[in-house]
N, C-alpha and C positions, 0 to 999 in steps of 0.2 A: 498164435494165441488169440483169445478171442479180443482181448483189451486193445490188441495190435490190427486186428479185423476194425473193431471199432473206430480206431483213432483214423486206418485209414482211407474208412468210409467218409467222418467227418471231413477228413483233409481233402477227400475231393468234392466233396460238394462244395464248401470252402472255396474251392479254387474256380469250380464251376459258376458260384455266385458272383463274384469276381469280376471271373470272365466275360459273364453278361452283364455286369453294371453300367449304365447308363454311363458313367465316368470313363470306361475302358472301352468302351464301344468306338473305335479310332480307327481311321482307313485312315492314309496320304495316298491320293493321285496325284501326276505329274499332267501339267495343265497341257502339255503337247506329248503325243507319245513318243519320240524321239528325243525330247530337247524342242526350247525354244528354236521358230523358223529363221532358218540363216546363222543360227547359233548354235547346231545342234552338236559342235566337236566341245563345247564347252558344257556339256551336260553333264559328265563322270565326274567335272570336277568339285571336290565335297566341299559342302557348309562346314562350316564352324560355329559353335554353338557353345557359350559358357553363362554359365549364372541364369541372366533374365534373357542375353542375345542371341539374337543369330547373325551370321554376315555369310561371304561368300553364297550368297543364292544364283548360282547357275541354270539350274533348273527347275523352275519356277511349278508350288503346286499347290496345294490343298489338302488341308488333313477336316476330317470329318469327327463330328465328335453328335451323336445322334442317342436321343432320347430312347428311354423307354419306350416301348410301342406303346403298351397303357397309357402313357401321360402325354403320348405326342399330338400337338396341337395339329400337326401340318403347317406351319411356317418353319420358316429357313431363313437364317442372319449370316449372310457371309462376310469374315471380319476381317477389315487391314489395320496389323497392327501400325505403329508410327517408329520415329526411331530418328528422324530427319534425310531419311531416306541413306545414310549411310550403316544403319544397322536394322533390326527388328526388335522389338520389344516383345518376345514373343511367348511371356509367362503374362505379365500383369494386362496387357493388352493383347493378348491373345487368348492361347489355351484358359486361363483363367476364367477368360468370359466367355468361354465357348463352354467349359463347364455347367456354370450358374446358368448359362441358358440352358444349356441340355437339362438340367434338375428340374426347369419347369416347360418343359417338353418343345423346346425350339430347337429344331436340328442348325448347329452351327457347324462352322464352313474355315476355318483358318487359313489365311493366304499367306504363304512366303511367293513376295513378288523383289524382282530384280531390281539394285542398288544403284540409283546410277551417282550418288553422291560417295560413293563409298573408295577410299584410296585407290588409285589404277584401276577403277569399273572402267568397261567396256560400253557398259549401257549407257541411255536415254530416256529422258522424262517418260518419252513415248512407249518405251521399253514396258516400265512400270504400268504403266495405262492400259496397256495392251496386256498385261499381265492381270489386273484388276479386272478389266471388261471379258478377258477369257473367263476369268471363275467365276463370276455371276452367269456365264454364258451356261456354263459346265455345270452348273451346279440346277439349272433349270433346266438343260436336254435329258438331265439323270435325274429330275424330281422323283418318278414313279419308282426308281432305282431304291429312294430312300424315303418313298413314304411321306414326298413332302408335295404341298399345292405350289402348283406352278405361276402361280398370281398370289404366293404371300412370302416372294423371297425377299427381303430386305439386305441394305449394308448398314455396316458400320463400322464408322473408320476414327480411327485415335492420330490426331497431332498429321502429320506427314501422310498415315493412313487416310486420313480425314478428309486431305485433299484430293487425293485420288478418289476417295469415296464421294467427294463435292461433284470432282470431273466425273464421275461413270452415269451421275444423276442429271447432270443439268449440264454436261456438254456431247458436244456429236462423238460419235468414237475414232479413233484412230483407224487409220487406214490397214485393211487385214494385209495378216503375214500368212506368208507362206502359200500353198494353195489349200483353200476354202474346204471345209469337213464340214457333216452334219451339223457339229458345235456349233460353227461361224455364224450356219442361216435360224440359229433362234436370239433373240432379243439378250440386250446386256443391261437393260434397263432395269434398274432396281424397283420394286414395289412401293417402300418406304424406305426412309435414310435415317438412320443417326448419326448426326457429326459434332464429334465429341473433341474442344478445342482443336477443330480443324486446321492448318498452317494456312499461310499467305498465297503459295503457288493455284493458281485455277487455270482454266483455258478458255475460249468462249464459251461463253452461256445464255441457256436461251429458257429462262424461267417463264410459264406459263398457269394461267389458272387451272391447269390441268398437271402441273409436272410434280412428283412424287410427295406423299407428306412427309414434313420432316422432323423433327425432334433434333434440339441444338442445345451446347452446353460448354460453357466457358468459366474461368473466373476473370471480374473484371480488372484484377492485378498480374494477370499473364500478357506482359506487354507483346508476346510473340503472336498468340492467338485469338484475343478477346477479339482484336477486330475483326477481324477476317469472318468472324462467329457472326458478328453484329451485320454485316455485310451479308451475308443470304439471309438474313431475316430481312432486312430491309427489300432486298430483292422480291423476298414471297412476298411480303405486305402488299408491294407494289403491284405484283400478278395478282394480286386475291388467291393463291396458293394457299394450302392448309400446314401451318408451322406454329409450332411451339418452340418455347426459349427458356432455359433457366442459364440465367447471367447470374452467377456468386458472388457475394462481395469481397472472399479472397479465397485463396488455395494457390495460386500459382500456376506454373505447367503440368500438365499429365498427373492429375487428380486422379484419375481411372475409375475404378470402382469404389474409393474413398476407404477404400484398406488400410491406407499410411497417415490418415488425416489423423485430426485433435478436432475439427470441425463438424459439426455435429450434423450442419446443411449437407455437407458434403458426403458424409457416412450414409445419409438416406438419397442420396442419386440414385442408386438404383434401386430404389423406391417407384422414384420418379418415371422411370422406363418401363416399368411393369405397368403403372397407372396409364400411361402413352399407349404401351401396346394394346391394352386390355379397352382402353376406351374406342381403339381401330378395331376391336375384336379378333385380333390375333392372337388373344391367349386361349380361344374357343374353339373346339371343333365339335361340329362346324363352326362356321362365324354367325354370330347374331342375325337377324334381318336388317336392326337401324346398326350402321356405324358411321360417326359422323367425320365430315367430310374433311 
């Protein structure tokens, strides 16, 4: 009948719309094609994933969540959630904000990297590191893949994520696994950083008036993270580094995007991030001529 002709014309366009929305637009890659090097009998073994978590991460990878072509800037945010390294936080500190970027045309990058706090892990700090420095790796060999500039990948890391996101910026990398791929010999070095109540764990660091800018953000009643926060700001100052800081004067741990506050400073954070990127000219494509330093 024609009514039924009709309805399911709608229903596929519907689905076609969908299909292509900038929200659904999702790839996962696995950051090694086998499995992690030396781990690779441990790769079949499945996540678990409930509510906000994830845990068992065996096979460490990347889920992509990439803008409209129309609104895409050409940057890229690849994001490690936090969790204290024995889970992932991987709705409010993840996908969440790989969304809200995708809506304003930042191709994000979601990392599920290896646990090494997590009951019977097998892993290592280094494990994790090495897991971090791959997807910034992988996610710059494959920029043309997605559309993105290869000089405006940025991290950003939550809590636990934070740290790792501290180490992939301002310390040397882990020594490579396995034998070396194209991946290996491009740069793990982030463009810009967001560390967003980063934790206490770092590795050396070697902060120069040259080393990435950053954007930092804490409350100063999260006894876990305020300092640690206040600490690579002291560090840029001291490089002549270009850093920004919004210290809160409460919220607690893992604020995230200010979704669950009553605070009103807090509700506009990602305010604040948009005004950071936008004055680096990373919300522009192209980018401005002046962006300051």
């Amino acid at each position: 009948m024609k009514w039924q002709r009709t309805f399911g014309l709608v229903a596929a366009l519907l689905v076609s719309a969908l299909l292509h929305s900038p929200a659904l637009a999702q790839q996962r890659t696995y950051l090694w094609e086998h499995g992690a090097p030396g781990l690779e009998a441990r790769a079949d073994i499945p996540e678990i994933s409930k509510d906000y978590w994830t845990k068992h991460v065996n096979n460490p990878s990347i889920t992509a969540y990439l803008p409209d072509p129309k609104n895409a800037t050409g940057t890229a945010i690849v994001i490690l959630p936090g969790g204290g390294h024995r889970l992932l936080v991987t709705t409010t500190e993840g996908s969440d904000v790989a969304h809200w970027l995708a809506d304003r045309g930042v191709a994000a990058f979601v990392v599920r990297y290896r646990l090494f706090r997590e009951e019977g892990s097998p892993y290592s700090e280094d494990d994790a590191r090495a897991d971090a420095e791959r997807a910034m790796r992988m996610v710059r060999h494959d920029a043309a893949q997605y559309g993105i500039d290869p000089h405006r990948i940025g991290v950003w890391g939550f809590s636990a994520g934070g740290e790792l996101a501290r180490m992939v910026t301002l310390s040397p990398p882990v020594a490579p696994r396995g034998t070396p791929d194209a991946i290996d010999a491009v740069s793990e070095k982030p463009d810009f950083a967001i560390l967003e109540f980063p934790g206490p764990l770092h590795a050396e660091e070697h902060v120069t008036a040259e080393s990435p800018p950053v954007l930092l953000a804490a409350a100063n009643d999260d006894t876990c993270c305020s300092g640690p926060t206040v600490d690579v700001l002291n560090a840029y100052r001291k490089a002549g580094a270009s850093v920004e800081m919004h210290l809160y004067a409460a919220g607690g741990h893992a604020f995230n995007m200010g979704e669950d506050t009553p605070l009103v400073s807090l509700q506009h954070w990602p305010e604040r991030v948009i005004d950071w990127l936008s004055d680096r000219g990373l919300l522009y494509h192209p980018a401005p001529v002046f962006v300051p330093k």
